[in-house]
Biopython code that builds the backbone (N, CA, C, O; Angstrom):
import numpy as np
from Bio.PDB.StructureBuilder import StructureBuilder

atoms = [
    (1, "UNK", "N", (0.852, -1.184, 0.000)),
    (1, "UNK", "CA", (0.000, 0.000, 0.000)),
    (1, "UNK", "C", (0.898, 1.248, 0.000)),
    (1, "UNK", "O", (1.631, 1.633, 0.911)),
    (2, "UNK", "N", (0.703, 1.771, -1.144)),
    (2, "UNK", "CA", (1.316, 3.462, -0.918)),
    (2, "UNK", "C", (1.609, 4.194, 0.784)),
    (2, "UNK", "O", (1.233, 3.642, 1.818)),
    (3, "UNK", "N", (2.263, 5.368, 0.734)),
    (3, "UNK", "CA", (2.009, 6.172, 1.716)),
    (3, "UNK", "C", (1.737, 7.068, 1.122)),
    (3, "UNK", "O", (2.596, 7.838, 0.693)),
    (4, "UNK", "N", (0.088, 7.275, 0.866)),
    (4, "UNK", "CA", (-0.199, 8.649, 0.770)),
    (4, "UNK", "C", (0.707, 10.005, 1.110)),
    (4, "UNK", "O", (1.159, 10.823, 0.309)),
    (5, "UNK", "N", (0.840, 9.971, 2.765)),
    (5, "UNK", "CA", (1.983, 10.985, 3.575)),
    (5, "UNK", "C", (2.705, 11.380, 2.571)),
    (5, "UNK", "O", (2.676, 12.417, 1.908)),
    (6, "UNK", "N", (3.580, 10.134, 2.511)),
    (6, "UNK", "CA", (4.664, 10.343, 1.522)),
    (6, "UNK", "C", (4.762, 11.218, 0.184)),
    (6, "UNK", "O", (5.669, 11.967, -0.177)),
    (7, "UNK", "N", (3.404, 10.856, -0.514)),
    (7, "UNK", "CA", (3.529, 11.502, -1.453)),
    (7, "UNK", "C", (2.902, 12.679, -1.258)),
    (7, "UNK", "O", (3.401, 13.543, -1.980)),
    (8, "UNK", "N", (1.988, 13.095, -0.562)),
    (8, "UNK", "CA", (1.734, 14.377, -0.086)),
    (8, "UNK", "C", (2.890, 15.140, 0.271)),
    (8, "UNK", "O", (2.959, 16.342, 0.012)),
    (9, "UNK", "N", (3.713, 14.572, 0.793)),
    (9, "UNK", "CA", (4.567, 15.570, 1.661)),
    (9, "UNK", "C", (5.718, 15.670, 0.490)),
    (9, "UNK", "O", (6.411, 16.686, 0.538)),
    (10, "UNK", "N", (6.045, 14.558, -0.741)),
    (10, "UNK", "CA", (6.969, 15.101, -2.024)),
    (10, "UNK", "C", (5.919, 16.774, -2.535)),
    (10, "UNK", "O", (6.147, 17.982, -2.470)),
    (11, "UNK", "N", (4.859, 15.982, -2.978)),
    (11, "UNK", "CA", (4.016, 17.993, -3.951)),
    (11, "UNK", "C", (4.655, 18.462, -2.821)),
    (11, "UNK", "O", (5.824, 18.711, -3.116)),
    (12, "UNK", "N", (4.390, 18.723, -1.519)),
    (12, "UNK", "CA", (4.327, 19.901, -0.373)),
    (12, "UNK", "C", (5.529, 20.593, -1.096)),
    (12, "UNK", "O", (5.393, 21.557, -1.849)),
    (13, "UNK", "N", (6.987, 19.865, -0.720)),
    (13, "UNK", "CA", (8.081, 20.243, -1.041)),
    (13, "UNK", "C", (8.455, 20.585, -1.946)),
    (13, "UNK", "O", (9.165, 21.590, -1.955)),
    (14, "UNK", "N", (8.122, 19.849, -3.217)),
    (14, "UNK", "CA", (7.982, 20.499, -4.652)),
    (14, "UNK", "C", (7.385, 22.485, -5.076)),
    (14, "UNK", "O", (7.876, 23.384, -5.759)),
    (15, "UNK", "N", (6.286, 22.372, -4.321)),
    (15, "UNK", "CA", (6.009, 23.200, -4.107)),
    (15, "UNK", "C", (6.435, 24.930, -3.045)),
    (15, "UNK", "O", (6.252, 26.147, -3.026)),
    (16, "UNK", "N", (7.321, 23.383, -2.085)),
    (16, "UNK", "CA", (8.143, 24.842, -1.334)),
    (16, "UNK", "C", (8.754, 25.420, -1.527)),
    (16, "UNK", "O", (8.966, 26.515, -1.006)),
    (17, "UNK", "N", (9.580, 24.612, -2.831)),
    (17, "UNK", "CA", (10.825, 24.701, -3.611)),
    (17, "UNK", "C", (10.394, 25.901, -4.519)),
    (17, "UNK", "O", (11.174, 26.829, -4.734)),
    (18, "UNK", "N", (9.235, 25.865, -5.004)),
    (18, "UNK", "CA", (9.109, 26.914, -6.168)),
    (18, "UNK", "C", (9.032, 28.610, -5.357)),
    (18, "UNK", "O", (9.490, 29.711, -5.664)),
    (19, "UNK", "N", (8.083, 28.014, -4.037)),
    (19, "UNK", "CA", (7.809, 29.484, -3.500)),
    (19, "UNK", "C", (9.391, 29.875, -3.253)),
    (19, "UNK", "O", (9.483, 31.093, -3.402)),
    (20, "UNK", "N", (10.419, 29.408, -2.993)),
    (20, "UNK", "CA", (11.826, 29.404, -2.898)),
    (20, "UNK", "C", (12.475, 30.496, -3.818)),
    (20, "UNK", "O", (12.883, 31.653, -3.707)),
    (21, "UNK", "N", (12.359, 29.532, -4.781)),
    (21, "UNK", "CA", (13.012, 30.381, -5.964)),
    (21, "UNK", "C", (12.243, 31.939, -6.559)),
    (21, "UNK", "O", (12.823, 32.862, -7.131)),
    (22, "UNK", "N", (10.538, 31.825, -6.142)),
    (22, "UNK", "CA", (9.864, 33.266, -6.384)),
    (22, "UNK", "C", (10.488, 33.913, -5.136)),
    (22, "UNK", "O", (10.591, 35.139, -5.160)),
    (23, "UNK", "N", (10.771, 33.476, -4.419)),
    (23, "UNK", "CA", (11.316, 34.510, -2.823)),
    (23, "UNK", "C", (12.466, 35.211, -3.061)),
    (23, "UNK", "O", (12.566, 36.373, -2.667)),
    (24, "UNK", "N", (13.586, 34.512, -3.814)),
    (24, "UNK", "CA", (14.796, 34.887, -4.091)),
    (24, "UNK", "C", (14.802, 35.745, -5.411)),
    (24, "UNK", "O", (15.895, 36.114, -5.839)),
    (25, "UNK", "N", (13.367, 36.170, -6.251)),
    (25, "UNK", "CA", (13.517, 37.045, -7.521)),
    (25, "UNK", "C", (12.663, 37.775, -6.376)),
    (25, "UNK", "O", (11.547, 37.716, -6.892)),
    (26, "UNK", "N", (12.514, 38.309, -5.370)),
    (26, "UNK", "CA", (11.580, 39.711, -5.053)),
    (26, "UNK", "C", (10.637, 38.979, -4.969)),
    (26, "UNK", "O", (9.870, 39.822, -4.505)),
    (27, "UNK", "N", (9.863, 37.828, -5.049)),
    (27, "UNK", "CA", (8.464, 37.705, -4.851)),
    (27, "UNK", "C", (8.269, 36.445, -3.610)),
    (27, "UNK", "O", (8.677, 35.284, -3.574)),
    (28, "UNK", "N", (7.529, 37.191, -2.729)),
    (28, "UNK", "CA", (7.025, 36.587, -1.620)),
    (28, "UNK", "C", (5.693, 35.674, -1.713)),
    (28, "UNK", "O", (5.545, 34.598, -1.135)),
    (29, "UNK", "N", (4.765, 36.306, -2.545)),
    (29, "UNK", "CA", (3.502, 35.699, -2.599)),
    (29, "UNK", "C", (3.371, 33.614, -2.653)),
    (29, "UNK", "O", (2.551, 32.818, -2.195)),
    (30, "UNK", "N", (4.399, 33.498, -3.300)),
    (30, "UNK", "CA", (3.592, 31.675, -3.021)),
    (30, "UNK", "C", (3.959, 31.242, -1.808)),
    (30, "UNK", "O", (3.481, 30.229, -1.298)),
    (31, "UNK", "N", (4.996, 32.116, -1.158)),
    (31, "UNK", "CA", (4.833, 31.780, 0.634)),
    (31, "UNK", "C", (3.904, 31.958, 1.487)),
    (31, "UNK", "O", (3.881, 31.503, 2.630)),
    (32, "UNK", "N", (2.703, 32.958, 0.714)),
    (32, "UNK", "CA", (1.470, 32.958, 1.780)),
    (32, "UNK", "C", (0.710, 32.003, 1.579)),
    (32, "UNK", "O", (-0.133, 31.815, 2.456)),
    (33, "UNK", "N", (0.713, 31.466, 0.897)),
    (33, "UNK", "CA", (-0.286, 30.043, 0.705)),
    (33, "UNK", "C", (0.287, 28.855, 1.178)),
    (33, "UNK", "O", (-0.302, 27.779, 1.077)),
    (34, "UNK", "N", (1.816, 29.019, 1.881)),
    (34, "UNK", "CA", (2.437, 27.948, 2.106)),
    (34, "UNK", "C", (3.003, 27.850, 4.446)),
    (34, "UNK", "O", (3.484, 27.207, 5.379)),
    (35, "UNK", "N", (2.442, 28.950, 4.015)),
    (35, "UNK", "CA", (3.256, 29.606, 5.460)),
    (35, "UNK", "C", (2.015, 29.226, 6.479)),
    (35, "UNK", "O", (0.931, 28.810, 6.068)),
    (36, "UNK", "N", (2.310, 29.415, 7.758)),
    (36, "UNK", "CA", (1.174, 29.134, 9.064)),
    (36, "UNK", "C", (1.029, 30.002, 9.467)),
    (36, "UNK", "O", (1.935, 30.819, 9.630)),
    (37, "UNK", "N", (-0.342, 30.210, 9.840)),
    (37, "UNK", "CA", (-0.859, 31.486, 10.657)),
    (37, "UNK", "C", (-0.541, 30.952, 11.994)),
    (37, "UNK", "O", (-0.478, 31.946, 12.718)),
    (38, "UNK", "N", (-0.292, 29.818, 12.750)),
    (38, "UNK", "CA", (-0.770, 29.080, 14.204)),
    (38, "UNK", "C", (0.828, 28.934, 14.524)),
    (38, "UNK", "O", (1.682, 28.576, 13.712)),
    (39, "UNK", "N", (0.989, 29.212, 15.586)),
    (39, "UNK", "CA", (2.489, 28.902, 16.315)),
    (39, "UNK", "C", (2.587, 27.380, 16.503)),
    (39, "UNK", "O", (1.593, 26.672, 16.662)),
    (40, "UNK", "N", (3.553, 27.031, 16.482)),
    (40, "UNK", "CA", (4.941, 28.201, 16.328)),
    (40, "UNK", "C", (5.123, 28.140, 14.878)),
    (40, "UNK", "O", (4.680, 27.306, 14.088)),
    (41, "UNK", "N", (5.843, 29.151, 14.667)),
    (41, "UNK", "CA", (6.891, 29.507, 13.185)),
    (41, "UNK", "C", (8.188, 30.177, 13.603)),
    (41, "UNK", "O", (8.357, 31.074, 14.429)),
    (42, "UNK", "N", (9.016, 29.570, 12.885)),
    (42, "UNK", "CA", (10.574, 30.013, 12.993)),
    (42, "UNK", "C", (10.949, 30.694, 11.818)),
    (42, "UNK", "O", (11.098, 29.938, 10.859)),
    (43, "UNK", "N", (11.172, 32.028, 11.570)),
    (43, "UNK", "CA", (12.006, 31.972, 9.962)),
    (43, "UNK", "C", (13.247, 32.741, 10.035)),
    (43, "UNK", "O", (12.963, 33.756, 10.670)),
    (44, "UNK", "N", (14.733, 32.773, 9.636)),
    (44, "UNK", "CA", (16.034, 33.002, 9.477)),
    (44, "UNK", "C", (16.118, 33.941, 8.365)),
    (44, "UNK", "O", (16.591, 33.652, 7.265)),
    (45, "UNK", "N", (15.561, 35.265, 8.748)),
    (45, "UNK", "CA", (15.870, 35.875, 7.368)),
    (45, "UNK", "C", (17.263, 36.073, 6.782)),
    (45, "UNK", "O", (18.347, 35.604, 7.131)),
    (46, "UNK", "N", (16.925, 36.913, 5.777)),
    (46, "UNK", "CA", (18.137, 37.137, 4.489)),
    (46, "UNK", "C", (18.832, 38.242, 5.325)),
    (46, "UNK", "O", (19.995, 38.276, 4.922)),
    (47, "UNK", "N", (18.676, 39.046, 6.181)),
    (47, "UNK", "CA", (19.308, 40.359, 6.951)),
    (47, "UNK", "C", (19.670, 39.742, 8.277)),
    (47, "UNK", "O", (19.766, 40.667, 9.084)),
    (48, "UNK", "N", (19.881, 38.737, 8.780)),
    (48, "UNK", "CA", (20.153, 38.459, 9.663)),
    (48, "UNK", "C", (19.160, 37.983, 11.175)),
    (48, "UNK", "O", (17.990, 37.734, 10.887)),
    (49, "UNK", "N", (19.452, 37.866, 12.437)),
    (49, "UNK", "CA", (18.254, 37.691, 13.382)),
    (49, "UNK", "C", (17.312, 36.186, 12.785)),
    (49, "UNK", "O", (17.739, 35.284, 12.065)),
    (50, "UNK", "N", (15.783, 36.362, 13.454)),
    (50, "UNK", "CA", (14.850, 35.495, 13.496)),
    (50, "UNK", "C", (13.856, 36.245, 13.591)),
    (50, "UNK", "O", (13.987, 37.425, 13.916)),
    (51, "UNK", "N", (12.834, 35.767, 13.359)),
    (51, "UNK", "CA", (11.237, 35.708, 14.065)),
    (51, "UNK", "C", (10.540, 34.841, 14.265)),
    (51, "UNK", "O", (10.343, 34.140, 13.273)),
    (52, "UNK", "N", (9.815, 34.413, 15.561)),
    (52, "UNK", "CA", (8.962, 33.821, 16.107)),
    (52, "UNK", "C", (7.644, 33.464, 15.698)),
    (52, "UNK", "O", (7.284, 32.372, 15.256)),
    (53, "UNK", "N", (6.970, 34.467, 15.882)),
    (53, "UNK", "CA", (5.304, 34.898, 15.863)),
    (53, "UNK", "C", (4.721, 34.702, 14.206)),
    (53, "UNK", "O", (4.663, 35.784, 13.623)),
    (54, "UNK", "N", (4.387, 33.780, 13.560)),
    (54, "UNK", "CA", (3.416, 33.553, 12.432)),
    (54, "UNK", "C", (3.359, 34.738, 11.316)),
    (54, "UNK", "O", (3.534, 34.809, 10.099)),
    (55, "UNK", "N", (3.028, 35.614, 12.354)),
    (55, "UNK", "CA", (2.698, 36.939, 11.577)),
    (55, "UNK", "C", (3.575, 38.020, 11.618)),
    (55, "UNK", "O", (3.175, 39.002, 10.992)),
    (56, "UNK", "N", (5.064, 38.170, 12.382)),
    (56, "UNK", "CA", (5.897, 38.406, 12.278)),
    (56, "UNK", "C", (6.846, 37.961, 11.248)),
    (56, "UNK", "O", (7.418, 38.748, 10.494)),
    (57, "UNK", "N", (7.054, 36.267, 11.221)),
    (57, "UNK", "CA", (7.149, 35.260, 10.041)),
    (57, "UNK", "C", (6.874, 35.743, 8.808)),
    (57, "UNK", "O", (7.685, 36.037, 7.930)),
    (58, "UNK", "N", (5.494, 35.825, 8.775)),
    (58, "UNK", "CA", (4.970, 36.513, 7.261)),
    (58, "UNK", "C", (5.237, 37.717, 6.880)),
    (58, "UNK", "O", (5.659, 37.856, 5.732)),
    (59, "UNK", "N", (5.052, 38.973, 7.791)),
    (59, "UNK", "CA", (5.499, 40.036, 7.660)),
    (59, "UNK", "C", (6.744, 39.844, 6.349)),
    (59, "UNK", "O", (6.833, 39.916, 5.123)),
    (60, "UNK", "N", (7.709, 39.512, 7.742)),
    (60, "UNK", "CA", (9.191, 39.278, 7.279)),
    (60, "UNK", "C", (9.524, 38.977, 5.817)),
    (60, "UNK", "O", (10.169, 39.619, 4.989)),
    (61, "UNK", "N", (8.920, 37.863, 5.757)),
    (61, "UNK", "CA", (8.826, 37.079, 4.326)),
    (61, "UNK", "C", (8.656, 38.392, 3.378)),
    (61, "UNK", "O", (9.542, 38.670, 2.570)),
    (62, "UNK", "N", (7.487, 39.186, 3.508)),
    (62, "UNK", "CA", (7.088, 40.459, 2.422)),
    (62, "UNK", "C", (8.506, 41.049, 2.546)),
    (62, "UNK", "O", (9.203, 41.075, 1.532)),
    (63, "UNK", "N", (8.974, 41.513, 3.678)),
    (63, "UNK", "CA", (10.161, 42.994, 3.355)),
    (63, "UNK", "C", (11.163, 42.092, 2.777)),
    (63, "UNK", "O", (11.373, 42.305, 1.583)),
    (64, "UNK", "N", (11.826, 41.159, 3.301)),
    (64, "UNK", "CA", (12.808, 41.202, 2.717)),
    (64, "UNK", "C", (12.741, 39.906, 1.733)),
    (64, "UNK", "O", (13.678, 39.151, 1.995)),
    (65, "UNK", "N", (11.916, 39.422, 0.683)),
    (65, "UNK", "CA", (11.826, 39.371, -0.611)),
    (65, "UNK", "C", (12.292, 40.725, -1.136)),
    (65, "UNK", "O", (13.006, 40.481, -2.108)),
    (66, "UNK", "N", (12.228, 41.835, -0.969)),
    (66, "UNK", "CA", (12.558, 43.006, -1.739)),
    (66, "UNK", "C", (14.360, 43.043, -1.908)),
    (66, "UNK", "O", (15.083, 43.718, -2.641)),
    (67, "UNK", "N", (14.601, 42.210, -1.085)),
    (67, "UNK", "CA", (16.185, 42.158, -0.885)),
    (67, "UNK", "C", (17.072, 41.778, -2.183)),
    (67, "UNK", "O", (18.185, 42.045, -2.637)),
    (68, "UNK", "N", (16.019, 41.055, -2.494)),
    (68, "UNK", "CA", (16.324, 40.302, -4.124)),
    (68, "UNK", "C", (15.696, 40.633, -5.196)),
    (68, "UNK", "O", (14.515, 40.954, -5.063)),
    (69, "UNK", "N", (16.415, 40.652, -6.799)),
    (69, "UNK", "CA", (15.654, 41.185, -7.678)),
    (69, "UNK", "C", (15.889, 39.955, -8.508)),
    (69, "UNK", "O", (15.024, 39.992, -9.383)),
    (70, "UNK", "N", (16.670, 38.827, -8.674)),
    (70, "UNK", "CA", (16.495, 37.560, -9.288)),
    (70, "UNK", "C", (17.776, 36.662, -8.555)),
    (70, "UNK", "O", (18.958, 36.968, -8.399)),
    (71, "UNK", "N", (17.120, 35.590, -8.228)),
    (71, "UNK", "CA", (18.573, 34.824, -8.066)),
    (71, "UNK", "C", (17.827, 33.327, -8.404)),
    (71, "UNK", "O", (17.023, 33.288, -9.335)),
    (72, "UNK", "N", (18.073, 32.300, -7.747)),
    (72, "UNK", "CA", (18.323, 30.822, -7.922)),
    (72, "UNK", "C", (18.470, 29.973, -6.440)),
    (72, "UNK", "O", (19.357, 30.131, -5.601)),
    (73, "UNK", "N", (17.550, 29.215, -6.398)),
    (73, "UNK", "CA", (17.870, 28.455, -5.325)),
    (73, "UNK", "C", (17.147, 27.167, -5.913)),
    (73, "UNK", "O", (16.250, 27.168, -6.755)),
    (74, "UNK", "N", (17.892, 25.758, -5.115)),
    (74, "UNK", "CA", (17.231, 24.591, -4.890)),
    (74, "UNK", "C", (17.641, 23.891, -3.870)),
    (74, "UNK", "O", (18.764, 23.931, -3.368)),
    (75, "UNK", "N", (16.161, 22.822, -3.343)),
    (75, "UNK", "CA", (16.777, 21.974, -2.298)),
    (75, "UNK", "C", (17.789, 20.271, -2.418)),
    (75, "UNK", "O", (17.903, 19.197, -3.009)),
    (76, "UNK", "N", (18.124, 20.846, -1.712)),
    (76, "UNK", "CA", (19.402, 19.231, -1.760)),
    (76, "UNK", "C", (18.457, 18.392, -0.613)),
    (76, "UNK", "O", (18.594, 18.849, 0.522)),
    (77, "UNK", "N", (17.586, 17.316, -0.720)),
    (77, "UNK", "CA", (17.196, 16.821, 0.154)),
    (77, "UNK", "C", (17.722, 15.471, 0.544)),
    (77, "UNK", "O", (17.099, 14.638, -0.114)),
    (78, "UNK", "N", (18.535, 14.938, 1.270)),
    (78, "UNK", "CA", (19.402, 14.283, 1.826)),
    (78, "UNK", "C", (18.370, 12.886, 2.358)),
    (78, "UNK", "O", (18.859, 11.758, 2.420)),
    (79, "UNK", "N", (16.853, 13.169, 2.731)),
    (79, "UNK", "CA", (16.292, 12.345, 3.168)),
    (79, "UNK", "C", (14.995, 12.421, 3.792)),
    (79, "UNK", "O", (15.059, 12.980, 4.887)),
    (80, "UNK", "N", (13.916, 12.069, 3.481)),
    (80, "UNK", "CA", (12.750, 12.413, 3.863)),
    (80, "UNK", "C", (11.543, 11.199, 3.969)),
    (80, "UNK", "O", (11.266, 10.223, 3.272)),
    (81, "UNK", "N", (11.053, 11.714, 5.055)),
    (81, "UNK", "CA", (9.666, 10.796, 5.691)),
    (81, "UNK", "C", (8.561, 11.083, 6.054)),
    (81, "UNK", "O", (8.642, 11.901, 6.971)),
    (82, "UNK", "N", (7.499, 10.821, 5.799)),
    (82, "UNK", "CA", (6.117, 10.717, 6.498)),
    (82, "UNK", "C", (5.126, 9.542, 6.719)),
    (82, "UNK", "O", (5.005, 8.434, 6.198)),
    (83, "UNK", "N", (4.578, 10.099, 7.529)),
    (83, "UNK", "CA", (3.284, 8.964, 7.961)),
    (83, "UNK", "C", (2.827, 9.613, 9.315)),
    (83, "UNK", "O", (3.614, 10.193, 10.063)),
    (84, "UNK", "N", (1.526, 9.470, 9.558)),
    (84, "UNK", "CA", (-0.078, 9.940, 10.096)),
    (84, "UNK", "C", (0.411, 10.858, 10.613)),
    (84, "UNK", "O", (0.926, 10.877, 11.732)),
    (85, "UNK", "N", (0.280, 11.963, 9.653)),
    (85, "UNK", "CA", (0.435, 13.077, 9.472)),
    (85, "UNK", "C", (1.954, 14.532, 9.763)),
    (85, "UNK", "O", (1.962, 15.759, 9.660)),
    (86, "UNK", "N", (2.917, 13.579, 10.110)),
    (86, "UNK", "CA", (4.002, 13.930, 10.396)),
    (86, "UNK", "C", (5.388, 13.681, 9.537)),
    (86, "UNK", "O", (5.940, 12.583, 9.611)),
    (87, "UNK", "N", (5.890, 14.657, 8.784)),
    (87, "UNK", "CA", (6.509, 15.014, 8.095)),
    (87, "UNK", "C", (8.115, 15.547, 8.088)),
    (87, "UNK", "O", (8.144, 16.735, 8.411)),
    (88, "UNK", "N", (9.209, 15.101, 7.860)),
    (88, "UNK", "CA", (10.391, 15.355, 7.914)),
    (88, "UNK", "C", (11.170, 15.751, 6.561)),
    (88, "UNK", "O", (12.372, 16.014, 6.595)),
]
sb = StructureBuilder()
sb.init_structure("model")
sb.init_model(0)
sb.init_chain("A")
sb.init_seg("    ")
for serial, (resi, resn, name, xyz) in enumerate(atoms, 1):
    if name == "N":
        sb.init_residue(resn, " ", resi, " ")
    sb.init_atom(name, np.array(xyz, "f"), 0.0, 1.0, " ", f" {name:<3s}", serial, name[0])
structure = sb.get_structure()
């Protein structure tokens, strides 16, 4: 039997990957459809520091996308798992 999980959680990433590469040309937007409103959220911006708070998180995400006007990113994924409902 498949793991659904599994393949749910490949699109997820597929998909995180793209909001990735729109983040790094100036564009934030496919991170709001990807991001959590509900704590916790961690994000490491491009200027240095952190934020905590969801909506601090998102904020963030908007300003400094502006940081970039085109670049390139992809993920190297080394190894990944799911099942009932938990994701690595």
């Amino acid at each position: 039997m498949p793991n659904d999980d599994l393949e749910d959680f490949k699109q997820f990433m597929k998909q995180r990957e793209e909001a990735a590469k729109a983040y790094v040309s100036g564009d934030p937007a496919p991170l709001d459809t990807l991001s959590t409103t509900i704590a916790p959220s961690t994000f490491f911006g491009p200027r240095g520091g952190f934020k905590r708070d969801p909506g601090d998180v998102n904020t963030t995400y908007k300003s400094d996308a502006k940081s970039f006007t085109t670049g390139d990113t992809h993920f190297e994924i080394l190894h990944m798992g799911a099942s009932d409902g938990l994701a690595y």
